[in-house]
Residue frames relative to the residue before (quaternion, step in Angstrom):
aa qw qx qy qz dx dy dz
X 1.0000 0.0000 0.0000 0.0000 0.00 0.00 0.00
X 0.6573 0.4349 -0.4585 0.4105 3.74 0.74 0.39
X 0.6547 0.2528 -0.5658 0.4329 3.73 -0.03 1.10
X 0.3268 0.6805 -0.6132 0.2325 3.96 0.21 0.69
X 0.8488 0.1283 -0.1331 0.4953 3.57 0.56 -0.76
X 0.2057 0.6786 -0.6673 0.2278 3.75 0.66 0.44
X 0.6699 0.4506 -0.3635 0.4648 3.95 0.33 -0.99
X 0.8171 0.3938 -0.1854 0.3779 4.12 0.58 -0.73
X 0.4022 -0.7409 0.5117 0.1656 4.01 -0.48 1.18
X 0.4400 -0.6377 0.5337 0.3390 3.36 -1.28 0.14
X 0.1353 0.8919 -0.4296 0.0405 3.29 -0.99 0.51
X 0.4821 0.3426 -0.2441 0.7685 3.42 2.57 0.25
X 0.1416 0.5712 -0.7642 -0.2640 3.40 -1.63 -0.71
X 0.0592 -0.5557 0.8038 0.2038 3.76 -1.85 -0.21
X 0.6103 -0.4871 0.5991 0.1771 2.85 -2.35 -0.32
X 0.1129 -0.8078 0.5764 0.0490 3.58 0.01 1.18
X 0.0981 -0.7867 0.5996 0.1091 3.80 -0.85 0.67
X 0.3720 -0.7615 0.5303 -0.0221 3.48 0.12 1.97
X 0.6485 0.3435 -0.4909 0.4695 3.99 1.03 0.01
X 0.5560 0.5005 -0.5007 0.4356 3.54 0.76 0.12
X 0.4560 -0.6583 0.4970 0.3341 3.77 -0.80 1.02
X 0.4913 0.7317 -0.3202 0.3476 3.51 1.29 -1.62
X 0.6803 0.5632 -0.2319 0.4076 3.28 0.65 -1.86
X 0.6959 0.6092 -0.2617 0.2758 3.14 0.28 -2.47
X 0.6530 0.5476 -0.2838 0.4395 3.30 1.28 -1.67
X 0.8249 0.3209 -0.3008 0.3552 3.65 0.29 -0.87
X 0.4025 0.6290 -0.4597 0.4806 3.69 1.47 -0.11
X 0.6705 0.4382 -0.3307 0.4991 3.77 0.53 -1.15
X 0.8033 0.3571 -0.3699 0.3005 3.57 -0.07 -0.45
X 0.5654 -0.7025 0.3401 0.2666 3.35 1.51 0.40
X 0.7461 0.0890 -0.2308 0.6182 3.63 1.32 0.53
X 0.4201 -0.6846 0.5846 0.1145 3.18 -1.68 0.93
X 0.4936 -0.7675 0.4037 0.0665 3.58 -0.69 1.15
X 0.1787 -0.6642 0.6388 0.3446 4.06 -0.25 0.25
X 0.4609 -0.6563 0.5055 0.3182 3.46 -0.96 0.44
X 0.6746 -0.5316 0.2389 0.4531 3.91 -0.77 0.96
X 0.4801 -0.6602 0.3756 0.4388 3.35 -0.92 -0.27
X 0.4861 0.7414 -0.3272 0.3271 3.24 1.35 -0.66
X 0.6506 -0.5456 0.3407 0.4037 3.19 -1.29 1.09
X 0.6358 0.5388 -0.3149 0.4542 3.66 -1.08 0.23
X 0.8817 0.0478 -0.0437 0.4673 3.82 -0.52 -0.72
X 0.4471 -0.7022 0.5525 -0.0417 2.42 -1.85 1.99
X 0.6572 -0.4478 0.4551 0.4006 3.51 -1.10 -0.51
X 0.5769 -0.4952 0.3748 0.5306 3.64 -0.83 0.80
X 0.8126 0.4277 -0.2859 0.2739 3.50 0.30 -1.73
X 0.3878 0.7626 -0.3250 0.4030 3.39 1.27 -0.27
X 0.5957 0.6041 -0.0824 0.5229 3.26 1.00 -2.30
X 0.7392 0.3891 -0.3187 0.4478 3.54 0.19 -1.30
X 0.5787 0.5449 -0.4570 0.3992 4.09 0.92 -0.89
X 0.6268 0.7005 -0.2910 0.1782 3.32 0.75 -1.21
X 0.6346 0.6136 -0.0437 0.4679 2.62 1.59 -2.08
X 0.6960 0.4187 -0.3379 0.4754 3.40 1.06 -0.81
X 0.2443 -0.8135 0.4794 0.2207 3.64 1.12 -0.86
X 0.3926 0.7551 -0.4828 0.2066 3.29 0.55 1.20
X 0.2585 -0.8544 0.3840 0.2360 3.04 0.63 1.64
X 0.4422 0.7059 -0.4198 0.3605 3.47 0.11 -0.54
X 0.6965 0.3847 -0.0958 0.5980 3.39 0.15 -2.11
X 0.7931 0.4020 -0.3376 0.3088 3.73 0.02 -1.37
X 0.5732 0.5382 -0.4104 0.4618 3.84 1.56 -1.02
X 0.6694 0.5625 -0.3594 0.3261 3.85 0.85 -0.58
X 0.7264 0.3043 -0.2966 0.5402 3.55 1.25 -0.77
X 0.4066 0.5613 -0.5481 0.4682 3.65 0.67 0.49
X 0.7712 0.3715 -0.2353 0.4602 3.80 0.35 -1.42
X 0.6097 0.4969 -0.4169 0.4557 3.69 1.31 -0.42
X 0.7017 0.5199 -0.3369 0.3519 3.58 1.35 -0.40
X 0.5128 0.5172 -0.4306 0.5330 3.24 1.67 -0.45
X 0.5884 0.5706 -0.4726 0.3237 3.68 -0.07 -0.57
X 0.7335 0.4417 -0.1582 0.4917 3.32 0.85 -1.54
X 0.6524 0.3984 -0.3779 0.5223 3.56 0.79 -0.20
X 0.5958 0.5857 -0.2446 0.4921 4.17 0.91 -0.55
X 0.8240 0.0630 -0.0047 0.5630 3.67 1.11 -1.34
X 0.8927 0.0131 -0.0078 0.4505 3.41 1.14 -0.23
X 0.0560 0.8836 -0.4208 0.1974 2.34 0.73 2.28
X 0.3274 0.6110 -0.5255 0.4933 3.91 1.40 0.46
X 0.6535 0.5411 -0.3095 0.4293 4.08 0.99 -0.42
X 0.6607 -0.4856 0.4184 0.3906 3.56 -1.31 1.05
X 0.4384 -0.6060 0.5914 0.3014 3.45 -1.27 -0.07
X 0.5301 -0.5360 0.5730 0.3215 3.70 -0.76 0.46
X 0.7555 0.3402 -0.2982 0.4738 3.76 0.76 -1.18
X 0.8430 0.3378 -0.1959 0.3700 3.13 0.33 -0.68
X 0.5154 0.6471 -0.3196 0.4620 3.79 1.30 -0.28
X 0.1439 -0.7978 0.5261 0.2569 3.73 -0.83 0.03
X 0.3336 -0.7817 0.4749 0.2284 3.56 -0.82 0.66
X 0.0918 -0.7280 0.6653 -0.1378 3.31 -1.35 1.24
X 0.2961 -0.7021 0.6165 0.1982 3.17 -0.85 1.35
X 0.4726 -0.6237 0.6057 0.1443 4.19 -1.26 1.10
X 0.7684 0.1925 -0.1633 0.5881 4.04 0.79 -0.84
X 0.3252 -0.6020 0.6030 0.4101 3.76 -1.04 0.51
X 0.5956 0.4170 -0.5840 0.3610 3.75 -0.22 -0.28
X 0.7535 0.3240 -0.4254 0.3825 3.77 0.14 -0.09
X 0.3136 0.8040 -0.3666 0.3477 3.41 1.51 -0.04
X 0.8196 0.2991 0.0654 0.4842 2.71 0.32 -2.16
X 0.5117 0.6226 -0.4417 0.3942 3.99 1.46 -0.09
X 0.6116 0.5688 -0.4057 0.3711 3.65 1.41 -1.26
X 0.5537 0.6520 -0.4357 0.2800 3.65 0.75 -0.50
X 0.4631 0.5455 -0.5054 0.4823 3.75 1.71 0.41
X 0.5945 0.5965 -0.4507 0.2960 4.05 0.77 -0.26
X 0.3596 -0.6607 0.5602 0.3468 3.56 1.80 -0.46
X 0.5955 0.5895 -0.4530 0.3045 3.26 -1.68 0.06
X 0.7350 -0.1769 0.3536 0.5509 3.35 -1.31 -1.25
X 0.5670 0.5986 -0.3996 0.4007 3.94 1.29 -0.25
X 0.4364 0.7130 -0.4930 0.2413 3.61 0.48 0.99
X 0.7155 -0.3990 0.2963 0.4910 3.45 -1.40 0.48
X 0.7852 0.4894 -0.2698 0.2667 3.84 0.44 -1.11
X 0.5664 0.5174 -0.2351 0.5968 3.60 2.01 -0.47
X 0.5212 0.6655 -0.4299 0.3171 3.67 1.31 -0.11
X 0.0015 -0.8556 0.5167 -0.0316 3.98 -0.69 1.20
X 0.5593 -0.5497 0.5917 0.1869 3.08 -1.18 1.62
X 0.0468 0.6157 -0.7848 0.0534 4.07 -1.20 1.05
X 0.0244 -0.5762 0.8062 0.1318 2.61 -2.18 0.19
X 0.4403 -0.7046 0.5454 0.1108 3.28 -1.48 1.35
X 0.3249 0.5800 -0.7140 0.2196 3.83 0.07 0.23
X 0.7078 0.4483 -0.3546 0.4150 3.61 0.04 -0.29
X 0.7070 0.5437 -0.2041 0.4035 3.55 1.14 -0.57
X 0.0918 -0.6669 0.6791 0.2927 3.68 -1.25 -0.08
X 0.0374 0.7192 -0.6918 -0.0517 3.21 -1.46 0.59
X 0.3059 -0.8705 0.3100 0.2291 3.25 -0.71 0.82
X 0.7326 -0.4310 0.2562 0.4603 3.63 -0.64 0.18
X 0.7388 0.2401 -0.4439 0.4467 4.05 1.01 0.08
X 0.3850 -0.6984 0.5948 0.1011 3.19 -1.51 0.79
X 0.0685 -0.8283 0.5413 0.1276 3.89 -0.59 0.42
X 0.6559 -0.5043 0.5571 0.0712 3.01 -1.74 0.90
X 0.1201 0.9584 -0.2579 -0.0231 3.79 0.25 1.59
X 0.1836 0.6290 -0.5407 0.5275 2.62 2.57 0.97
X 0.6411 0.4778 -0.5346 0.2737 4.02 -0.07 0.43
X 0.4123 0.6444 -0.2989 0.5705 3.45 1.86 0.02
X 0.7528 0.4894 -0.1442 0.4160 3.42 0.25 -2.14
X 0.7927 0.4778 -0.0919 0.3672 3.57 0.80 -1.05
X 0.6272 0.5928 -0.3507 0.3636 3.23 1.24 -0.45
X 0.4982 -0.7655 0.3155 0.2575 3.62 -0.90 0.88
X 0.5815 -0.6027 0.2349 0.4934 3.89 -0.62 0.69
X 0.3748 0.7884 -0.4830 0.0679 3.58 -0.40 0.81
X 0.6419 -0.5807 0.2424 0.4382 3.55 -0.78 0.35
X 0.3043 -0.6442 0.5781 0.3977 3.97 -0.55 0.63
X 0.2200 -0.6157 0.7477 0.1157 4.00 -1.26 0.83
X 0.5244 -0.5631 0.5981 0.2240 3.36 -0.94 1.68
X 0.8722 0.2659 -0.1720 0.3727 3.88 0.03 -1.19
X 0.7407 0.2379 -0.4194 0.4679 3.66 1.09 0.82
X 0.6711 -0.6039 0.4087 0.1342 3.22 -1.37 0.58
X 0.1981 -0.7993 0.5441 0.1606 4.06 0.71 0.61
X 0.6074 -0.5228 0.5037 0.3224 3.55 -0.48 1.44
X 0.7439 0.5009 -0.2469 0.3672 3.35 -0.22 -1.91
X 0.7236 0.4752 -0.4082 0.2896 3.92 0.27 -0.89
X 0.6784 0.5751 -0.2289 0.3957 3.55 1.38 -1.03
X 0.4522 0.4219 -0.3961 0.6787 3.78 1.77 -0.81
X 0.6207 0.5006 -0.5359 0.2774 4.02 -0.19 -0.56
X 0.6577 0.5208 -0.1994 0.5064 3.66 1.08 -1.80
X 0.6932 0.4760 -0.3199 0.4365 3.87 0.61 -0.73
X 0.4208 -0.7409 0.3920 0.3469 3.73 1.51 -0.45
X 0.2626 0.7969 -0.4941 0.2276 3.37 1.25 0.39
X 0.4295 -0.5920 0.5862 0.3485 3.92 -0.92 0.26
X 0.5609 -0.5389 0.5942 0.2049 3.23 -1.49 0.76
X 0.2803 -0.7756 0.5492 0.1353 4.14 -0.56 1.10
X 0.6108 0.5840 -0.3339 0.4175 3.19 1.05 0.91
X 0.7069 0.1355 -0.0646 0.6912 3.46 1.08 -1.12
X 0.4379 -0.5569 0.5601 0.4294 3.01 -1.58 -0.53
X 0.5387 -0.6922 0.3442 0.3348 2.98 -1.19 1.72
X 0.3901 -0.6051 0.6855 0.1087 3.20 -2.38 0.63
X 0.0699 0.8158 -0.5613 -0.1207 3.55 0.32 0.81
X 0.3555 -0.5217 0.7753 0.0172 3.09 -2.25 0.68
X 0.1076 0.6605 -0.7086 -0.2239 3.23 -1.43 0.16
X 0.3745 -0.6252 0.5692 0.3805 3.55 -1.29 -1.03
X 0.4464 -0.6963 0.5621 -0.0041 2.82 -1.66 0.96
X 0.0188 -0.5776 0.8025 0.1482 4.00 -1.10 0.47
X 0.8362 0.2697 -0.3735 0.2976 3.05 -2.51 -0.17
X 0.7940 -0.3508 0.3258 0.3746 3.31 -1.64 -0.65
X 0.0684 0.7626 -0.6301 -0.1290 3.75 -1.13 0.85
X 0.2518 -0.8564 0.4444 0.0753 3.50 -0.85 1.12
X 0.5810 -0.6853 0.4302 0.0881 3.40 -0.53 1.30
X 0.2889 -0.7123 0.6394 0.0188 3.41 -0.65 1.34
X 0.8115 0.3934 -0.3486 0.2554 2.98 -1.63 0.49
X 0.5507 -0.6403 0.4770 0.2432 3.92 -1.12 -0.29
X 0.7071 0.5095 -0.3060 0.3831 3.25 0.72 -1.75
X 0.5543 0.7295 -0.2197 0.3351 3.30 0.67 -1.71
X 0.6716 0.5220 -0.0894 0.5182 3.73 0.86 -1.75
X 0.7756 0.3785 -0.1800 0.4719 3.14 0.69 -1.10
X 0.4795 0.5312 -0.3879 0.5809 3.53 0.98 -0.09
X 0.6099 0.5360 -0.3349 0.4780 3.67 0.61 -1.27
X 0.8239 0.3984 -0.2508 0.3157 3.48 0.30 -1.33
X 0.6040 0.6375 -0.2166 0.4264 3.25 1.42 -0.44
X 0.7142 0.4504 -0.1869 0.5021 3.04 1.89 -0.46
X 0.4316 0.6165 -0.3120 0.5798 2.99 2.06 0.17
X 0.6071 0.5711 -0.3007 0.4635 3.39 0.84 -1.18
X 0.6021 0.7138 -0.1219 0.3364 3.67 0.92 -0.81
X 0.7343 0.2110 0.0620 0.6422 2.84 0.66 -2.16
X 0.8983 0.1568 -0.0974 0.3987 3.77 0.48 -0.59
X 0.0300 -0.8643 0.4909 0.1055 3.72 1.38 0.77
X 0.7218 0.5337 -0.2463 0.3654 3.54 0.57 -1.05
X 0.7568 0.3611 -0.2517 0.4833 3.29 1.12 -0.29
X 0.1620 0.7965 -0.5472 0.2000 4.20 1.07 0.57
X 0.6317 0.6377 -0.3076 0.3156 3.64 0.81 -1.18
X 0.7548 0.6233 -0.0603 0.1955 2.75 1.52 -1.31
X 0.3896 0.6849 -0.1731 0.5908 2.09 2.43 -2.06
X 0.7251 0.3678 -0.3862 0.4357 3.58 -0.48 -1.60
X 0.7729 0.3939 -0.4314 0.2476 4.04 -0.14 -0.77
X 0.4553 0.6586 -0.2996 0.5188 3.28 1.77 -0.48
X 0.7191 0.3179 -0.3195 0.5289 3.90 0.51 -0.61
X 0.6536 0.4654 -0.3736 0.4654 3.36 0.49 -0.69
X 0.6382 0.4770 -0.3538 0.4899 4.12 1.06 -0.37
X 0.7222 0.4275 -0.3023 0.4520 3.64 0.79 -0.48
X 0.5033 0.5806 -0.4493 0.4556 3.39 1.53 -0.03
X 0.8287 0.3352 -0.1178 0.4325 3.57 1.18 -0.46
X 0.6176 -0.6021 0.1781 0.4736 2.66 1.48 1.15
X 0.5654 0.5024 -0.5148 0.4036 4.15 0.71 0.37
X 0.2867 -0.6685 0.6374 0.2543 3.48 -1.56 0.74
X 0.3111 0.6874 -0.6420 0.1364 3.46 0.71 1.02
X 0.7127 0.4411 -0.3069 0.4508 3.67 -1.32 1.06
X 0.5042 0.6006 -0.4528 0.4244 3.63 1.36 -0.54
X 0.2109 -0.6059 0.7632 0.0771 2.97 -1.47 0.67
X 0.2543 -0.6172 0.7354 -0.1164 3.37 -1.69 2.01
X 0.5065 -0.5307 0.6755 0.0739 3.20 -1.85 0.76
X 0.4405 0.7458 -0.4919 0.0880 3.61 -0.93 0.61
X 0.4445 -0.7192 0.5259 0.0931 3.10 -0.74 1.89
X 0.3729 0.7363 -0.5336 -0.1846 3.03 -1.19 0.00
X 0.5891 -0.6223 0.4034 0.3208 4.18 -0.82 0.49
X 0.1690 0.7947 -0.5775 -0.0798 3.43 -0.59 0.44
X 0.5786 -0.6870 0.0775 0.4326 3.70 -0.34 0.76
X 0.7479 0.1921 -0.4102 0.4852 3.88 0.19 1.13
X 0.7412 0.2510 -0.2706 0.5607 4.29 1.45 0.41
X 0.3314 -0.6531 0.6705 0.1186 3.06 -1.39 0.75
X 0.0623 -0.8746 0.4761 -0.0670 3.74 -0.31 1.20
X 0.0565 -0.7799 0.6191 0.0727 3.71 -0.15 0.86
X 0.0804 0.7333 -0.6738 -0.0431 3.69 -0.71 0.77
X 0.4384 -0.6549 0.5773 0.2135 3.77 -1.38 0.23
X 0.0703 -0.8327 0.5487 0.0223 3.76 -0.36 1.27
X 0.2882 -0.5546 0.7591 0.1819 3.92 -1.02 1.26
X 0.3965 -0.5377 0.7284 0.1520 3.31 -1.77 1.69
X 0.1180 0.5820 -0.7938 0.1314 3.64 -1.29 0.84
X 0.4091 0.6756 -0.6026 0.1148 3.75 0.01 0.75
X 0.6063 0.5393 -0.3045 0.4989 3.36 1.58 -0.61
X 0.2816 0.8395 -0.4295 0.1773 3.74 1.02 -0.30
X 0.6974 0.4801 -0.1416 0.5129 3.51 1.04 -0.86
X 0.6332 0.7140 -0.2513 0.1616 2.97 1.40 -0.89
X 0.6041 -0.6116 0.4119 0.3021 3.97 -0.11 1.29
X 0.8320 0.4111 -0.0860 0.3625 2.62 0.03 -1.96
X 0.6325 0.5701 -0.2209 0.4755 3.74 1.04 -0.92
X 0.6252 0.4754 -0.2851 0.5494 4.00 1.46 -1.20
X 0.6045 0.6224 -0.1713 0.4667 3.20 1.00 -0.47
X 0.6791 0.3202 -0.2875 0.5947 3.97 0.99 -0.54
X 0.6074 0.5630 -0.3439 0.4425 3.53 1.33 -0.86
X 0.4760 0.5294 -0.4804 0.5122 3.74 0.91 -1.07
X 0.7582 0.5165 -0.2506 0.3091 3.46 0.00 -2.20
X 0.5470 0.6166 -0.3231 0.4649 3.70 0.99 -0.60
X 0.7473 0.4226 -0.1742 0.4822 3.37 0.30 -1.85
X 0.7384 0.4523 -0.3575 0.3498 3.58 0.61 -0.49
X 0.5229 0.7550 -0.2539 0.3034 3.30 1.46 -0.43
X 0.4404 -0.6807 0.3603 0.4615 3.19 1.56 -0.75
X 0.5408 0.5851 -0.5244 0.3003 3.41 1.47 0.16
X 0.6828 -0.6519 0.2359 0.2306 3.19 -1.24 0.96
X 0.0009 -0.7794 0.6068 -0.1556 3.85 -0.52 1.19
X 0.5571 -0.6458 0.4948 0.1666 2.99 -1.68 1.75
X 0.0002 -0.7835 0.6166 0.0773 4.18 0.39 0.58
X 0.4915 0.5747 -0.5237 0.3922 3.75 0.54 0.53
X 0.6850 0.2522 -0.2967 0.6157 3.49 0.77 -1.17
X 0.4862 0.5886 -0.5526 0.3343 3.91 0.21 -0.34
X 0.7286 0.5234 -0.1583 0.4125 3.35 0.91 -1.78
X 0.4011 0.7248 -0.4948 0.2628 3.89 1.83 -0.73
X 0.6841 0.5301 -0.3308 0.3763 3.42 0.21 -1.62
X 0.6356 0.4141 -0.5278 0.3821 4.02 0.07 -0.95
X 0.5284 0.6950 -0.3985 0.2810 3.86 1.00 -1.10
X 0.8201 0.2458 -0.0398 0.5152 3.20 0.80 -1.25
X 0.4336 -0.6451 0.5337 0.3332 3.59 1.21 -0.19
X 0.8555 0.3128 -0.2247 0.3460 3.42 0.17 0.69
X 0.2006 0.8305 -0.4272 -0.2958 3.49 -0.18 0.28
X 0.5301 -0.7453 0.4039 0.0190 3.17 -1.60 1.55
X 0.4450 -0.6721 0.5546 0.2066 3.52 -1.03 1.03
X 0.4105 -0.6650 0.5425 0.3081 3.65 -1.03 0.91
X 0.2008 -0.7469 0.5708 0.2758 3.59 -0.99 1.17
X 0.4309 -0.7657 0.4771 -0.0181 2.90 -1.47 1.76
X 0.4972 0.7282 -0.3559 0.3097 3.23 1.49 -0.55
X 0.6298 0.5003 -0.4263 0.4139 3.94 0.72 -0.35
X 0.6761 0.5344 -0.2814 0.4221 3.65 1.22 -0.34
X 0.6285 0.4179 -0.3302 0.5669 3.49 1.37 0.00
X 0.3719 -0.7429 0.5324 0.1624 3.44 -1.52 0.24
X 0.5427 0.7284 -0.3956 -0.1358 3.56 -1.60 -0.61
X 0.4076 -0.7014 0.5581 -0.1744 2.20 -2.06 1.84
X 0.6174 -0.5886 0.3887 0.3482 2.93 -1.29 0.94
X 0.7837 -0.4480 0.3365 0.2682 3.30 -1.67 0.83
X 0.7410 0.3678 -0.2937 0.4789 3.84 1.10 -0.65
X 0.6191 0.5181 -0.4609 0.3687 3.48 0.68 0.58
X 0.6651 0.4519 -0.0271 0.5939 3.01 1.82 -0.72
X 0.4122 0.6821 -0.5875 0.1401 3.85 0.58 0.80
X 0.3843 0.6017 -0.5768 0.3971 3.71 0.61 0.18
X 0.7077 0.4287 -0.3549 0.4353 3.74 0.54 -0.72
X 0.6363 0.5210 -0.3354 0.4596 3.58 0.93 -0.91
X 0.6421 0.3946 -0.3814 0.5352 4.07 0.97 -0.40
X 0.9271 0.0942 -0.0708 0.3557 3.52 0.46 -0.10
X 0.1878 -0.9373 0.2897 -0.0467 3.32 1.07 1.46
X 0.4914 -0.6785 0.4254 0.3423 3.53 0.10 0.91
C-alpha cells in the first residue's frame, strides 16, 4: 500500500472513527462513497447519529434538512453529502467538539473523484445554537444564514463543505489501523475486505457498505447493506486479476483467509443497525430521507 497515491495531493481532510467497524471497513478500502440517491439511505456518519439517538442533535439535522430541501434544494444534503474540511487549520480546530474529532481519526483526502460545490458553510452555526425545541412550523433564523454560507458573528468561522461521488484517502497508517480493526471484529471476512480495496482502486463500489433507513408503519429500521451487485462481474474479475498482477501491492494473507475456512464470508452487519418503535424516533417520521 505505499505507491497508490504518490500520483494524488492533499487537498480535503475528515474525521474517520476507526471504533465504528462500518467506518474501519470503508477507511480500509481507501475510498469514501456518496450514499445512493434513492429514497432511504443516509451517510455512514449520519447512521452512527441515529444509533446514538440524540434526539435533540438528530431533531436539528432533520429540520436543517427540511429547510434545505424547501429553500435550498440546488444544495448537498446533510444526509446524503459528505463533509470535508478544504483548509487544515479548520481541520485540526474541530478537534474542540471532542469525540471521534481527534488528532488520530484525522484523514488526508483528495477529491479528483469528487464534486464539491463552490458554497462552503460555517459549522459554529450547528455547535452554537442553544438547547431548544425545533417547531416543525417555524423556521430558526440561524438555519437559512447556515445554507446561504454566511459566517457565524460570533466565532471565527469553521468551514465545511460537502461532497458527492468518491473521496479517496491518502496515506497507510490510518488503513492499517482500519484493517486491524477489521481483523478483530470480522476475521472471517479479510478476503473480502482486501477484494473490496483492490475493487475501489478500479473504480468498482464492490464491498461498500450504505446506510438505509426505512419506516414501516409502527418501526423505524436502519440496517447497513455490503454492495455485491457487481460480484459476477467479468469484466471487473478481470481489472482486479490485471491489478494484482501488476505488482501493485496486495495483502495475499487475508486474500488467502477464505481457502482457510472454505468460504468467503460477508461481515455480519446486523448488530450495527437498529429498530424502534416510531415514538422514540419522530424527528425521522417529519423528515424522511
Amino acid at each position: 500500500m505505499t505507491s497508490e497515491t504518490q500520483a494524488l495531493h492533499t487537498n480535503a481532510w475528515c474525521y474517520l472513527n476507526l471504533n465504528n467497524p462500518v467506518c474501519a471497513w470503508a477507511a480500509y478500502r481507501g475510498v469514501l462513497v456518496q450514499a445512493p440517491l434513492e429514497p432511504g439511505f443516509l451517510t455512514v456518519w449520519m447512521a452512527s447519529m441515529l444509533s446514538a439517538n440524540g434526539s435533540e442533535r438528530l431533531a436539528r439535522e432533520f429540520a436543517l434538512e427540511a429547510v434545505r430541501a424547501r429553500m435550498f434544494s440546488d444544495h448537498v444534503s446533510r444526509l446524503r453529502g459528505m463533509y470535508v474540511f478544504i483548509d487544515e487549520r479548520s481541520a485540526k480546530r474541530a478537534t474542540a467538539w471532542g469525540g471521534p474529532f481527534v488528532e488520530a481519526n484525522l484523514t488526508e483526502l483528495n477529491l479528483a473523484e469528487a464534486r464539491v460545490g463552490n458554497q462552503r458553510y460555517d459549522s459554529n452555526w450547528i455547535t452554537h445554537q442553544p438547547s431548544t425545541a425545533i417547531d416543525d412550523s417555524v423556521i430558526p433564523d440561524w438555519m437559512p444564514r447556515y445554507w446561504r454560507g454566511e459566517p457565524h458573528p460570533d466565532h471565527e468561522p469553521l468551514w465545511e463543505v460537502l461532497a458527492e461521488g468518491r473521496l479517496v484517502l491518502l496515506g497507510t497508517e490510518l488503513r492499517r489501523r482500519a484493517f486491524e480493526r477489521i481483523r478483530t471484529k470480522f476475521p472471517n471476512s479479510l478476503a473480502l475486505l482486501e477484494t473490496a480495496r483492490l475493487a475501489a482502486w478500479v473504480g468498482s463500489d464492490l464491498g461498500n457498505i450504505s446506510a438505509f433507513l426505512r419506516v414501516d408503519p409502527t418501526h423505524v429500521t436502519l440496517d447497513y447493506l455490503l454492495d455485491m451487485r457487481s460480484a459476477g462481474d467479468k469484466e471487473l474479475k478481470a481489472k482486479i486479476a490485471d491489478l494484482m498482477r501488476s505488482g501493485h501491492p496486495v495483502n495475499r494473507t487475508a486474500i488467502g483467509s477464505s481457502l482457510s475456512i472454505g468460504a468467503f464470508v460477508t461481515p455480519d452487519l446486523r448488530p450495527y443497525g437498529f429498530r424502534r418503535p416510531h415514538g422514540e424516533m419522530r424527528y425521522v417520521l417529519s423528515a424522511k430521507p
